[in-house]
C-alpha positions in Angstrom: -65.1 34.2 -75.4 -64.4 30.7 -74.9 -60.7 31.4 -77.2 -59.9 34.4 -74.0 -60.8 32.1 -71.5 -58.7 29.2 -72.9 -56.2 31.9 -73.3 -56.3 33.4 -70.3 -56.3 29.6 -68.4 -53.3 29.0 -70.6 -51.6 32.1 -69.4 -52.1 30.8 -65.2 -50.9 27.7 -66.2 -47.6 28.9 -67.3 -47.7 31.4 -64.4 -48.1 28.7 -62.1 -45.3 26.4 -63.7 -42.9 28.9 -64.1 -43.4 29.8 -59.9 -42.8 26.1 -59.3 -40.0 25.9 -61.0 -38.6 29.0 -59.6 -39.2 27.4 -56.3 -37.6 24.6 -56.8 -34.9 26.7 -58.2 -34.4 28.3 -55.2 -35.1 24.8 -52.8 -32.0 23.2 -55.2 -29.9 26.8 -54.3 -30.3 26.5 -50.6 -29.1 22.9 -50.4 -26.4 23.3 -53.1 -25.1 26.2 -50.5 -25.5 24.1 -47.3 -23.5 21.3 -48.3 -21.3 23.4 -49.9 -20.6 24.7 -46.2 -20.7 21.3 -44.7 -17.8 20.5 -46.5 -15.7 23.8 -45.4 -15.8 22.0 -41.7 -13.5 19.8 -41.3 -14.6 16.7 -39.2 -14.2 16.5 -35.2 -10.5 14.4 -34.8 -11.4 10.8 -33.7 -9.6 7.3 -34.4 -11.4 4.3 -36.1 -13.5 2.7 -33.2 -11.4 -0.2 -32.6 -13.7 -1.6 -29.5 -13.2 -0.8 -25.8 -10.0 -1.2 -24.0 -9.9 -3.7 -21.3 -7.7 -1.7 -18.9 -8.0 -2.7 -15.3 -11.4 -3.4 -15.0 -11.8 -7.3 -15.1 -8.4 -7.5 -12.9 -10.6 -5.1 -10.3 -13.6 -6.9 -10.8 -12.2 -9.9 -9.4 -10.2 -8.6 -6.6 -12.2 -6.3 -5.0 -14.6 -8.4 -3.3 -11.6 -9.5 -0.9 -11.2 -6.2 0.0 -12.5 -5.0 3.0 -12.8 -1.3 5.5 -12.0 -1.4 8.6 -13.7 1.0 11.4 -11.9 1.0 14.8 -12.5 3.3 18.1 -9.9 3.8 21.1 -10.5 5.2 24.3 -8.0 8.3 24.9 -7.3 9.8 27.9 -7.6 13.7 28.3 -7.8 16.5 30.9 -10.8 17.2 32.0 -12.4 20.8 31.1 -13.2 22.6 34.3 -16.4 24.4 34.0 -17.4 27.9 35.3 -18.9 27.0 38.5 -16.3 25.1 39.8 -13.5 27.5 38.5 -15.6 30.5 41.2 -15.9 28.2 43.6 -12.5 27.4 43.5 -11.4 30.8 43.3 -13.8 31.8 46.1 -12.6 29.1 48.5 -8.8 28.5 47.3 -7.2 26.0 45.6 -5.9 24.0 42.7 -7.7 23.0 39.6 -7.9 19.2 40.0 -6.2 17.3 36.9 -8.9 15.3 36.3 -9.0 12.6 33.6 -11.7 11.6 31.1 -12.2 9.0 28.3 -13.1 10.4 25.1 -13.7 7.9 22.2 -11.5 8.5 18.8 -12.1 6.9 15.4 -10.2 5.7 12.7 -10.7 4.3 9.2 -8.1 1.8 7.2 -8.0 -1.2 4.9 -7.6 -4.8 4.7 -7.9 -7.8 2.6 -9.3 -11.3 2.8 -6.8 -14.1 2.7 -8.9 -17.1 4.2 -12.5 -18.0 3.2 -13.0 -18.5 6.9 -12.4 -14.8 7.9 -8.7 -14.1 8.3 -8.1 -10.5 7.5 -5.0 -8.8 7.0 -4.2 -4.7 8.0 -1.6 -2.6 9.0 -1.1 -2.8 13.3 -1.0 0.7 13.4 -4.2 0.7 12.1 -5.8 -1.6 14.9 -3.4 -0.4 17.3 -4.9 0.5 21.1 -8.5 -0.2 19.5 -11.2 -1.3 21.6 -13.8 -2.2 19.2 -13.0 -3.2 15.7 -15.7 -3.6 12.4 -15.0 -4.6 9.6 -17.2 -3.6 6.7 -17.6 -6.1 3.6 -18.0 -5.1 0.3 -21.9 -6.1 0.1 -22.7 -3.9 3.0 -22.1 -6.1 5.3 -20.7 -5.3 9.5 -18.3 -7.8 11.0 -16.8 -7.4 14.7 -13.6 -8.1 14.1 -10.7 -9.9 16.9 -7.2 -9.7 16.6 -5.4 -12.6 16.2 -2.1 -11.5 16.7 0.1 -8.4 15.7 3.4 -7.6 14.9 4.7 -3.9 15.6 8.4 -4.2 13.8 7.0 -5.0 10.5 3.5 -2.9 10.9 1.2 -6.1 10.3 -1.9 -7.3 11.8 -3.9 -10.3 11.5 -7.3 -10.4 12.5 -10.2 -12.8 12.1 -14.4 -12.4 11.3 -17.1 -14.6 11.8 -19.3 -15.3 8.5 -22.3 -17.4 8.1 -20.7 -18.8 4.5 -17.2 -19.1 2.8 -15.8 -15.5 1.8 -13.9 -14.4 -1.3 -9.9 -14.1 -0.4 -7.1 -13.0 -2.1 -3.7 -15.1 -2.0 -0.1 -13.4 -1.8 2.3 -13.4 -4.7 5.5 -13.5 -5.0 7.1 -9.6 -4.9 10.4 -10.8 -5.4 9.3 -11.1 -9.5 8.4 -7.4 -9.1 10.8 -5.1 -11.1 10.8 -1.5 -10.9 8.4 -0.2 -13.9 5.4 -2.6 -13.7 1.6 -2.1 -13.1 0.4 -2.4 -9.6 -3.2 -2.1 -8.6 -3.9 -0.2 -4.9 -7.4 -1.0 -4.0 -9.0 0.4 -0.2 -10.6 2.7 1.6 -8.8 6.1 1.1 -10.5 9.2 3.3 -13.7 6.8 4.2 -14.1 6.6 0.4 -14.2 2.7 0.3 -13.8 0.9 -2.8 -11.3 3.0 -4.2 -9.0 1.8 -6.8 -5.7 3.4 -8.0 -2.8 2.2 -10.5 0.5 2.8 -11.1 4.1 1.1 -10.8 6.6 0.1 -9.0 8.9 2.8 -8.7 11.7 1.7 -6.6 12.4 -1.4 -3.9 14.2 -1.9 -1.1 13.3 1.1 0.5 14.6 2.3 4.3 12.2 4.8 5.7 13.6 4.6 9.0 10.1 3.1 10.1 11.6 -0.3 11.8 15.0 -2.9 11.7 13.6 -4.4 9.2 12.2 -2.0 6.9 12.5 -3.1 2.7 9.5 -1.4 0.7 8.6 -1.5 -2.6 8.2 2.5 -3.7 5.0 2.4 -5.5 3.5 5.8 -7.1 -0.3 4.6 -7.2 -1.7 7.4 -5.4 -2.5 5.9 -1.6 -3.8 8.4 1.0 -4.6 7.5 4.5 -7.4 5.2 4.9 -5.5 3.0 2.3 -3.3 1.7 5.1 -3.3 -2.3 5.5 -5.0 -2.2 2.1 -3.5 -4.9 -0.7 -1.2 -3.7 -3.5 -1.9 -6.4 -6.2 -0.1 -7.2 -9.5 -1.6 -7.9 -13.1 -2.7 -11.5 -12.3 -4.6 -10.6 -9.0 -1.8 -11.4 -6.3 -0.9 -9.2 -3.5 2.7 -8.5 -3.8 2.2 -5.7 -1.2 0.3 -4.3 2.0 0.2 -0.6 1.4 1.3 1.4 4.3 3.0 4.7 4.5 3.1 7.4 2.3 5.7 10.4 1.8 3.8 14.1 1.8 4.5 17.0 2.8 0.8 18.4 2.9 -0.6 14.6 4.1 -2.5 14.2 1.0 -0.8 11.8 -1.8 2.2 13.2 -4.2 3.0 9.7 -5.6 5.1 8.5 -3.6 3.6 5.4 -1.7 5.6 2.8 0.6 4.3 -0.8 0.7 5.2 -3.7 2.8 6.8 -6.6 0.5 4.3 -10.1 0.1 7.3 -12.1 0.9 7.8 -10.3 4.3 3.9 -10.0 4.9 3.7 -14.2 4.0 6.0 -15.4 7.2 5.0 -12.8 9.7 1.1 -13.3 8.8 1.8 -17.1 8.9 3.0 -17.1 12.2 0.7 -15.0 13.8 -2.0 -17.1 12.5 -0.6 -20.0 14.2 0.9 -18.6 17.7 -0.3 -15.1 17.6 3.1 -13.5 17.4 6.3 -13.4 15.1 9.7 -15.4 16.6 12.7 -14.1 15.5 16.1 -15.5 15.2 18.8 -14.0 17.1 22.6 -13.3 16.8 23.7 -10.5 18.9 26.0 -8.3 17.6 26.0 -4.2 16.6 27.2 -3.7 13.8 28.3 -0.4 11.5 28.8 0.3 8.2 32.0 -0.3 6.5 33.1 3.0 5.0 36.1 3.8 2.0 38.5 4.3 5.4 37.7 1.2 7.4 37.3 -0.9 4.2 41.4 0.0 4.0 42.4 -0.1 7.5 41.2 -3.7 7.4 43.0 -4.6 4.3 39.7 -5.1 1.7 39.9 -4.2 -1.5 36.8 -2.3 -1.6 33.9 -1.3 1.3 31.8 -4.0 1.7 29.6 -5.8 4.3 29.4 -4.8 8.0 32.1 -4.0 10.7 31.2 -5.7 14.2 31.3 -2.8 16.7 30.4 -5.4 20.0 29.7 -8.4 20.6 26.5 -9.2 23.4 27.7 -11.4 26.4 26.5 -15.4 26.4 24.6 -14.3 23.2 24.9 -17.0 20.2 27.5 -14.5 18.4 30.2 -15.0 21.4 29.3 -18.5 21.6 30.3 -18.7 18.0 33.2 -16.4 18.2 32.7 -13.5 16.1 34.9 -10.8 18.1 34.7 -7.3 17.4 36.6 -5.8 14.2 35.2 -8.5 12.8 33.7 -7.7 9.2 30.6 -9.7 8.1 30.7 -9.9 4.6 27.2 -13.0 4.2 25.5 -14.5 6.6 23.5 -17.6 5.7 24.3 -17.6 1.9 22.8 -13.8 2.1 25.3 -11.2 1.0 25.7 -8.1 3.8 26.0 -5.0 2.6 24.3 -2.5 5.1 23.4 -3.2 8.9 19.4 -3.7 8.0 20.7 -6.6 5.8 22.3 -8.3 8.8 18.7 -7.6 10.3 16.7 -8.7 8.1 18.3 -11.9 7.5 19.0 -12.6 10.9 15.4 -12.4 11.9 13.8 -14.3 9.1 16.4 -17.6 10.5 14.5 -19.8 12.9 16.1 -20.4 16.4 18.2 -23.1 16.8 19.2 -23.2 13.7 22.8 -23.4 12.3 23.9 -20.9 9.7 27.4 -20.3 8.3 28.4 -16.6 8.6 31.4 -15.4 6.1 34.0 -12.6 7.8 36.8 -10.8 7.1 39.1 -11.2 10.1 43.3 -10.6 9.6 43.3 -10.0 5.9 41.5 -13.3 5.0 38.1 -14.6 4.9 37.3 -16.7 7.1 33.6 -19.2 7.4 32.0 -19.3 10.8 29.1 -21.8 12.4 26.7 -19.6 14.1 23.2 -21.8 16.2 20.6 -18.5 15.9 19.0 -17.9 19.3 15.4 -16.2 19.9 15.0 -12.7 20.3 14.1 -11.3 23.3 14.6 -7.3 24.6 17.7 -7.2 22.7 18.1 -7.1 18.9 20.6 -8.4 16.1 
């Protein structure tokens, strides 16, 4: 009895050994098959992790505190609405509708930058333009009633100034002359209300005549700006404002990448001077001028079109007094070579008055060097 029983016990044993090792059999089976189909799947495509690119982020860090959102109302004028009960009585007694006037209050929304610890704030005029209350809104929340110190309408600049209770970040200008057409720009402001915002891009073209002014020269930038951004500061790699953004080119009003901003080194003497008299002097020569084409470029005897024909000279202005006549070709004025009428402009305007400047013709088949004392513009423009 005891010889079945040991037999029997014997018998489970090997039972019970040879279902363990069935199972773990089948347990070695399974896994052998699953990581035989992990290795079918190739691996997600990925690069060695390298660490995290920099990009803009520290330049926009720094920058951004100096830029601010401006809020400004006007007071429009508009026909009044006549309502029922006056149109029946005035159709029971006679008469005309009285044009009647009423104030209605608009709003607008733009950008500007800080370029004073003390307040000074930069913008577009068009975006202050006709405003009777102006706020400016800091980038800690902050609410400032704003004043304008003085505002230019040729070149579309503003200047306006904020009382703080301590010093503020500002942003200085740079030099856009060093700007070539290819590099990174930054575009930071307040695009649709959506303050803050920050775009990048380049600089895709400069010098650019939008027919906005006499002295239009914009750098082309294709950092998408949308309006809101207007007066807001286009800055380069090392945190300079080489631009105040300003128009855009769209047909549908929303950005397509082509932005127009207004050049540092225009912005830096027209925002100097209406910090210091409230409004921008401007040298004076008086003359129109027209561009010198293939046919007058050989009536006159030049070898190739260049500079600017004088079309008229203004009486007792400081060109007669100098003696440009008319016919007269200005090839440089003031060391500046002339190749289109805004040229002349420009460089006209930037000369202080009173000041003596040589101006280069072509008069009887020779050049010839004339001393011209700028005046200061008044109504009329050269």
């Amino acid at each position: 009895m005891d010889t079945q029983n040991s037999t029997t016990d014997k018998r489970r044993s090997i039972a019970s050994a040879m279902t363990l090792g069935t199972a773990l059999i089948v347990v070695a089976g399974v896994a052998g098959y699953t990581a035989a189909r992990a290795t079918d799947t190739p691996p997600p495509l990925s690069v060695p992790f390298s660490g995290k690119q920099l990009g803009f982020a520290p330049l926009v860090k720094t920058v951004k505190p100096a830029v601010v959102n401006i809020a400004t109302t006007q007071r429009v004028q508009q026909p009044a609405q006549e309502s029922d009960q006056e149109e029946m009585l005035r159709q029971f007694f006679g008469g005309e509708p009285e044009q009647q006037q009423r104030a209605r209050a608009v709003h607008a929304l733009g950008s500007g930058f800080i370029i004073d610890p003390s307040g000074y704030i930069v913008t577009n005029n068009h975006v202050i333009d006709h405003a009777t209350d102006i706020q400016v809104t800091l980038t800690d929340g902050s609410v400032h009633p704003a004043r304008i110190v003085g505002r230019d309408v040729k070149t579309d600049l503003a200047l306006l100034k904020i009382s703080a209770s301590r010093p503020l970040p500002y942003v200085a200008f740079g030099d856009s002359d060093q700007e070539d057409v290819g590099d990174w720009v930054i575009a930071v402001g307040n695009p649709f209300g959506l303050g803050g915002s920050v775009s990048a891009g380049i600089v895709s073209a400069r010098n650019r005549d939008i027919n906005e002014g006499p002295y239009d020269d914009f750098l082309q930038i294709d950092a998408p700006i949308n309006p809101g951004n207007s007066g807001g500061p286009l800055f380069d790699q090392a945190g300079h404002v080489i631009g105040i953004d300003t128009a855009i080119y769209s047909p549908s009003g929303g950005s397509v990448g082509i932005g127009f901003a207004i050049p540092s080194n225009v912005a830096k003497r027209v925002v100097a001077e209406l910090r210091e008299s409230g409004h921008v002097a401007r040298g004076f020569l008086g003359v129109s001028v027209q561009v010198v084409t293939p046919q007058i470029a050989n009536a006159v005897g030049l070898d190739r079109p260049e500079g600017v024909i004088v079309a008229s000279v203004t009486a007792n202005s400081p060109a007669e007094g100098a003696g440009l006549k008319r016919g007269d070709v200005i090839l440089a004025f003031n060391g500046t070579h002339i190749g289109a009428a805004r040229d002349l402009s420009i460089a006209v305007a930037a000369t202080p008055a009173d000041k003596t400047v040589r101006v280069t013709v072509w008069r009887d088949g020779q050049r010839e060097n004339i001393d011209a004392t700028i005046g200061r513009q008044g109504a009329a423009s050269g």
